[in-house]
N, C-alpha and C positions, 0 to 999 in steps of 0.2 A: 504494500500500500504506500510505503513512504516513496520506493522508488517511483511509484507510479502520479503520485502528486509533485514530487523534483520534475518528473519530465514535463509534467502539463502547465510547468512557471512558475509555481509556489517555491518564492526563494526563502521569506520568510521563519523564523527559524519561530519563534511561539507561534505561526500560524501552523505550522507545519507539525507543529505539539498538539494543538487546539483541533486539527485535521483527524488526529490519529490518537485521541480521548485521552493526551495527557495536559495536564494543569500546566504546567513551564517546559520550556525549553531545553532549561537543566536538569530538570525531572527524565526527558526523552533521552537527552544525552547518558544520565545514566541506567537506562536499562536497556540504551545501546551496548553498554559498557558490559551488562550483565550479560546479553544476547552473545558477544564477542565479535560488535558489528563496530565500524570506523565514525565516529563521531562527523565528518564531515560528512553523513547521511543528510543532516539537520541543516548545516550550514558551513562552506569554509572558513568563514570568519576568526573561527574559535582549533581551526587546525594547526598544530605548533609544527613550528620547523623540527624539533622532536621527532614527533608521529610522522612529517612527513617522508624523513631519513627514515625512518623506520617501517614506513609503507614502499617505500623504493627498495631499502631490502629486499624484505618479501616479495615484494611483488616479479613476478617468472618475466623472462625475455618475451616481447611481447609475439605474438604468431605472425610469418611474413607469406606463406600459402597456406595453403591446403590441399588434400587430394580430392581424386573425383569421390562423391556421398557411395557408401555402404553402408545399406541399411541393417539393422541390428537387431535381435531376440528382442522383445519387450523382457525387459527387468523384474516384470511382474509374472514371468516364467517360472520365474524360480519362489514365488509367493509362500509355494508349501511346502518347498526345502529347507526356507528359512524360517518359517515360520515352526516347524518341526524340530530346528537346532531351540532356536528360543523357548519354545517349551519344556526344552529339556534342560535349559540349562535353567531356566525359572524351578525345575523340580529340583536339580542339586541347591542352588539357593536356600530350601526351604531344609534342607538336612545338614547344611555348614554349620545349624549351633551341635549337633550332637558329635561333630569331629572333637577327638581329642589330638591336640599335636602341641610341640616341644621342641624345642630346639637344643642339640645336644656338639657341643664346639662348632660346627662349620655341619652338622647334620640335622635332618628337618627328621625326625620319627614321630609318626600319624596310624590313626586309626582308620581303616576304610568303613565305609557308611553306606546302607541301602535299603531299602524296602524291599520285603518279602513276602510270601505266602507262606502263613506259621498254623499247621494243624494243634489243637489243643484237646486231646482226648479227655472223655467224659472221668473216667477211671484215676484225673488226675486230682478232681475235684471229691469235698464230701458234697453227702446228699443233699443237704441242707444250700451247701457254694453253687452245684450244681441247680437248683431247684430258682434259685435268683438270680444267676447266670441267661439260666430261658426266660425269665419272667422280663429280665431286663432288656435282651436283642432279640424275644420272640420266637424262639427256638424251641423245635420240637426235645419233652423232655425225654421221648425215647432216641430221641438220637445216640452215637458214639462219640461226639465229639463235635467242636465246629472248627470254620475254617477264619482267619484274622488275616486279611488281604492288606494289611497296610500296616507293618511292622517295622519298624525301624530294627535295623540286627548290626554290630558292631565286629569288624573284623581286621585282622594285623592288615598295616597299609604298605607299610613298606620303611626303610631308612634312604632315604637320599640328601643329595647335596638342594636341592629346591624342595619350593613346595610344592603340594597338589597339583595334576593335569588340571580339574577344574579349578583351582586360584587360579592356577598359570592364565585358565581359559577367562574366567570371569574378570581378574585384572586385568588384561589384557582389551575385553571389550570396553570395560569402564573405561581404560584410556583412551580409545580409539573414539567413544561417544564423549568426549571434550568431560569425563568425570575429572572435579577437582582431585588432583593427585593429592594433595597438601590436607583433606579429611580423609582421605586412602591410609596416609601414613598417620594419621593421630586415629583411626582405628583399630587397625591391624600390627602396627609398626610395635616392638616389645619393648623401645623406648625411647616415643616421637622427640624425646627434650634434647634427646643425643644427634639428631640428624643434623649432621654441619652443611655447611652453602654449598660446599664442592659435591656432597651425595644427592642433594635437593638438583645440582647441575646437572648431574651426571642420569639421573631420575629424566628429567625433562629432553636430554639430549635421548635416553630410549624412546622418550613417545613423539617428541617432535623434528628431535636432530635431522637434517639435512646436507649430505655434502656440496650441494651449489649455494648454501648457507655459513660453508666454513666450518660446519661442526666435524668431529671426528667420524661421523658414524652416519648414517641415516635409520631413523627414528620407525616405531610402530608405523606412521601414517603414511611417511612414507612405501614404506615396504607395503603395507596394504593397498596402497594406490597400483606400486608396482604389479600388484598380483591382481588385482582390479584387472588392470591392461590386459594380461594376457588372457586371466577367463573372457575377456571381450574379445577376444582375440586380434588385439592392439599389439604394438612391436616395444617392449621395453630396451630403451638406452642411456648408454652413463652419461651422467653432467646430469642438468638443470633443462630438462625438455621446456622448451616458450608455448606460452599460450595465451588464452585472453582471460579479463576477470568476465564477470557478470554486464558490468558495463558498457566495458568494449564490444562483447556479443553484441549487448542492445542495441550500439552506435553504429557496429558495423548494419545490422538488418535493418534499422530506419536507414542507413544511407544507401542501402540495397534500393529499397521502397522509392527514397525520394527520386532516385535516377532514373528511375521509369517513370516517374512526373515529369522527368525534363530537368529538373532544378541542378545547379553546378555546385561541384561541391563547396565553394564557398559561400554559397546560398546556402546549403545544410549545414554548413561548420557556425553563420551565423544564428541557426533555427536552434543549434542546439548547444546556444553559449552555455545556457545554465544546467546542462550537465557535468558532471563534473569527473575525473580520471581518478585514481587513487592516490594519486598525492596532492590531490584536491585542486587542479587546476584544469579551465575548460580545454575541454577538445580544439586544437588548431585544426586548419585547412590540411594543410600535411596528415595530420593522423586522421582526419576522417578518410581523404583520399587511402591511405594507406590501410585500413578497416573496409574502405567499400571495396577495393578490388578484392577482399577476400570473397564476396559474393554470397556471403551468408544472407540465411535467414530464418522466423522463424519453426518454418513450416519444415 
């Protein structure tokens, strides 16, 4: 909605709060901030040379072609593959309080954990246990026994140098879903007061590190995006692959559009001063040109 009111000329930064049902402008700013969206959504007025070094970092070489369009699986193909991992890992979730685990020098020793199907013969019970037993789930009292389909049972897990497949799995998604790491480790951590700034670094460099970033490594999201590509079956390669933000996209397919109007692109680069680039500056003549020969759009 915001981007969509930026484009139609609402430059306005309390109108553009007042648009999108918050009270100030600084109110909107911060729950950009909470969203982990760029504050010059609102307005660039309030963009610091800061943020803007810091948006030019991050921000990928920008995309100079493309190939010809190959169309793709819908995403929503795989709806009940993933949907099927998420259930399952929502049911480990619900049996991580009955883990016991320990840490012993540099070793993780854990209990494995699961639910079972547990027969409970009658003959275990007196007459009387038994007789309140049926009364209570309904069971016939001439039965042998019943059956308890949802038992939790505890079992050796292992000694390793990590912990659990499913931590492994479930931290792993909590970082990858933008989870604050910094309640991660004041939960589970065995003693958050001890985590010094070089572990908190080194933490962050696993989920975000990137090497066309300078970091030593590249991070979860990375690597995830990498593996992204080729179930797309996209071609992964080393460096810092270029591409466009959100923006650019937009720029490039309204200057698709307006070219078939007839309009020059300095007629579009003027239409769409009050858009703005990620380091908070409008679109020139030159980059529009150079967005519209990419020929996108968004159909």
């Amino acid at each position: 909605m915001l981007g969509t009111l930026r484009w139609k000329g609402i430059q306005s930064a309390e109108e553009l709060a007042k648009r999108c049902g918050f009270n100030s402008a600084e109110e909107l700013r911060d729950q950009l901030k909470v969203w982990k969206l760029p504050d010059w959504l609102v307005g660039a007025e309030n963009y610091s040379d800061k943020e803007k070094a810091l948006s030019q970092k991050s921000a990928s070489p920008r995309l100079r072609s493309v190939g010809p369009r190959k169309d793709l699986p819908s995403a929503g193909n795989a709806k009940a593959l993933f949907k099927e991992r998420l259930d399952t890992l929502l049911q480990s979730v619900e049996l991580l309080e009955h883990v016991d685990e320990s840490l012993h020098g540099r070793h993780f020793v854990r209990t494995k954990v699961e639910r079972a199907d547990v027969f409970y013969p009658r003959k275990r019970y007196s007459e009387e246990e038994w007789n309140k037993i049926c009364e209570q789930h309904d069971l016939d009292p001439d039965d042998k026994g019943f059956w308890d389909t949802n038992v939790v049972i505890r079992m050796p897990g292992g000694v390793t140098l990590s912990p659990s497949e499913i931590e492994a799995t479930l931290i792993g998604v909590y970082a990858l879903a933008d989870g604050r790491m910094d309640l991660l480790l004041d939960a589970l951590h065995r003693d958050p007061s001890s985590i010094d700034a070089e572990t908190r670094e080194e933490i962050r460099t696993y989920v975000e590190g990137a090497r066309g970033d300078k970091d030593k490594r590249d991070g979860l999201k990375v690597l995830a995006r990498q593996l992204t590509t080729w179930v797309r079956g996209g071609e992964v390669r080393p460096g810092r692959p270029p591409g466009l933000s959100e923006m650019d996209h937009a720029v490039s397919s309204i200057t698709t559009k307006y070219r078939k109007d007839g309009l020059t692109d300095e007629e579009i680069a003027r239409k769409l001063v009050h858009l703005k680039k990620e380091d908070g500056t409008s679109y020139s003549t030159k980059d529009v040109t150079e967005l519209g020969d990419l020929g996108l759009s968004w159909s």
